[in-house]
Residue, then its C-alpha position, 0 to 999 in steps of 0.5 A: x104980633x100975629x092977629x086974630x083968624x089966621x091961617x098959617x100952612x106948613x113950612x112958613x116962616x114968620x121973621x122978627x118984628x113982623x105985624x100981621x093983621x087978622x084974617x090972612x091966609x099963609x100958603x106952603x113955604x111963604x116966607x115974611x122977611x124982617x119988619x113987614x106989615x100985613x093987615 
């Protein structure tokens, strides 16, 4: 689930069973593992 206001930049990986809050900021090649909490 990816909230409202956020921003992904190139070459990010979001895996399964993540949760990510609103208005967070992706850098290039950032990458979320399986079930991980941003908020």
């Amino acid at each position: 689930v990816i909230g409202d206001k956020n921003l992904i930049m190139g070459c990010c990986h979001i895996a399964h069973d993540c949760r990510v809050g609103s208005s967070n900021i992706f850098a290039n090649n950032s990458l979320l593992a399986g079930h991980v909490v941003v908020e």
